[in-house]
Every structure is written in C-alpha cells, then in structure tokens.
C-alpha positions in Angstrom: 65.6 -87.2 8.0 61.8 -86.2 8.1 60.4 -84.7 5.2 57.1 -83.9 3.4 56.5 -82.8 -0.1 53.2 -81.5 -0.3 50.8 -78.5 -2.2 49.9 -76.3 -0.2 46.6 -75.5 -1.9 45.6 -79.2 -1.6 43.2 -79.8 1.3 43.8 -83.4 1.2 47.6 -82.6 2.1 46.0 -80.1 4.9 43.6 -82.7 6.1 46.7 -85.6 6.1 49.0 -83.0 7.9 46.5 -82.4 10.2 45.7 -85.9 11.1 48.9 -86.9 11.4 50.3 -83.9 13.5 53.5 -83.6 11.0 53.9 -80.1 11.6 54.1 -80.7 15.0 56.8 -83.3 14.6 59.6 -81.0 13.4 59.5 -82.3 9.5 60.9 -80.4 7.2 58.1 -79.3 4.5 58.2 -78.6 0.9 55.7 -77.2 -1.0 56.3 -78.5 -4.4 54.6 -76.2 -6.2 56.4 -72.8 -4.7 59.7 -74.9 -4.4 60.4 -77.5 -7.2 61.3 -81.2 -6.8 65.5 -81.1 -7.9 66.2 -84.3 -9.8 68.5 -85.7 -6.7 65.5 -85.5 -4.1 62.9 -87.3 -7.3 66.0 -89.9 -7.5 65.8 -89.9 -3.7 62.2 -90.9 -3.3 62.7 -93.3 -6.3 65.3 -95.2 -4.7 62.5 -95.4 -1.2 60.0 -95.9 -3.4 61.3 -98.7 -5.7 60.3 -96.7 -9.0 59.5 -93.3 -10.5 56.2 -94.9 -11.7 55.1 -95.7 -7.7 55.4 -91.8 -7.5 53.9 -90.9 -10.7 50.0 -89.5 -10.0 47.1 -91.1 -12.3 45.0 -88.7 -11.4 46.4 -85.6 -12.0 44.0 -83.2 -14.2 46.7 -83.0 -16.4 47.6 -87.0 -16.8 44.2 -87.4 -18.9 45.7 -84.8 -21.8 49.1 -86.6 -22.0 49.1 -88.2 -25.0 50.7 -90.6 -25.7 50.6 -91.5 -22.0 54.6 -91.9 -20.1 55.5 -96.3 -20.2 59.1 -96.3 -19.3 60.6 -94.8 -15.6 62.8 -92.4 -18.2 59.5 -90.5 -18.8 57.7 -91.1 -15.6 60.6 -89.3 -14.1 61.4 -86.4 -16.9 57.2 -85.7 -16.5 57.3 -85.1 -12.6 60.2 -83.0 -12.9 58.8 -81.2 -15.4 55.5 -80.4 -13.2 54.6 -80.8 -9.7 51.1 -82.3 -10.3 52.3 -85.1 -11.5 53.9 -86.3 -8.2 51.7 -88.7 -6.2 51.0 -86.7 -3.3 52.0 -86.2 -0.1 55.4 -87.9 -0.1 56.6 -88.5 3.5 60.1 -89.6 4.5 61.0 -91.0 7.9 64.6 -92.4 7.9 64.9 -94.8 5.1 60.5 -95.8 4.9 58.7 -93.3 2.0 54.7 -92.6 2.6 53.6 -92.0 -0.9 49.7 -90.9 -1.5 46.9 -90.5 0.4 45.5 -93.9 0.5 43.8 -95.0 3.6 46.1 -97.6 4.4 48.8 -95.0 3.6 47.5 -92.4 5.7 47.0 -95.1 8.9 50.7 -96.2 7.8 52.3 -92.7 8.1 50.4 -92.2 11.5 51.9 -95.0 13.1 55.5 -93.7 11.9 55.0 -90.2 13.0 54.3 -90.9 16.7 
C-alpha cells in the first residue's frame, strides 16, 4: 500500500509532495481535512508508528489552548480523531514503513522510499 495523509492547504505538505514526486508515484492521497481520519486507519498508523503520541502534532495552533494538555495514548488518540490538526503531518505509508512529519531527516527518509 502507498498512502499519504496530508492538508491540502498546507504548503509544507505541497512543498514535501513536490520534492518527493508522490503524486507521481501512484499513492493514494488523503486530505484529512475534506476526508476524516476513521479510527481503523489512526489505529493503522499507530500500530507503524509505535504510538498515537509519535503522531500527535505539538505544534498545532490549537495544542497551545488544550488545557489540560493529552498524557495517556487514550487521549492522544480520541484528540486526533476528534480534529485533523492535531495529526503530525504528512503521514506516508509504503508497505509496512510510516513517514511521519516533515522533519529533515524525515523528508530525506521518505525520498529514498519513494524512488
């Protein structure tokens, strides 16, 4: 399977699409914010990923208002369902290996996979 959750309106997803030619490379694309994240593809990426907390976004406008902040993979999970920003963006799959984030060593990561 290839697949990429993204946000369309993010021009770091653009940029990382762009770079790594995904949309060249027959994934399958999700925009998470016009088509929602079901609870068996979050439990999905979890089990890549090793926790819903590796997927959980710090940095998400919305994380600095959450108060008290999530602490247990119960409410890292129940928060990204609950809204898209909240997932750590883009999360590529390739087979059984998850991309998760935009990180340089991410990005240079998924590259390598894509080709």
């Amino acid at each position: 399977m290839k697949k990429l959750y993204y946000l369309a309106s993010c021009s770091t997803c653009a940029r990382i699409i762009e770079e790594t030619g995904i949309a060249k490379k027959k994934f399958e694309m999700q925009d998470i914010k016009t088509e929602k994240i079901t609870p068996a593809q979050l439990d999905e990426m979890k089990n890549l990923a090793g926790s819903y907390e590796a997927l959980f976004s710090r940095v998400a406008l919305k994380y600095k208002t959450l108060d008290p902040k999530p602490s247990t993979e119960k409410e890292y999970r129940k928060l990204i369902l609950e809204e898209y920003t909240f997932l750590k963006r883009p999360v590529a799959i390739i087979g059984d290996r998850i991309f998760v984030g935009n990180s340089k060593k991410n990005v240079e990561e998924l590259k390598k996979a894509v080709k």
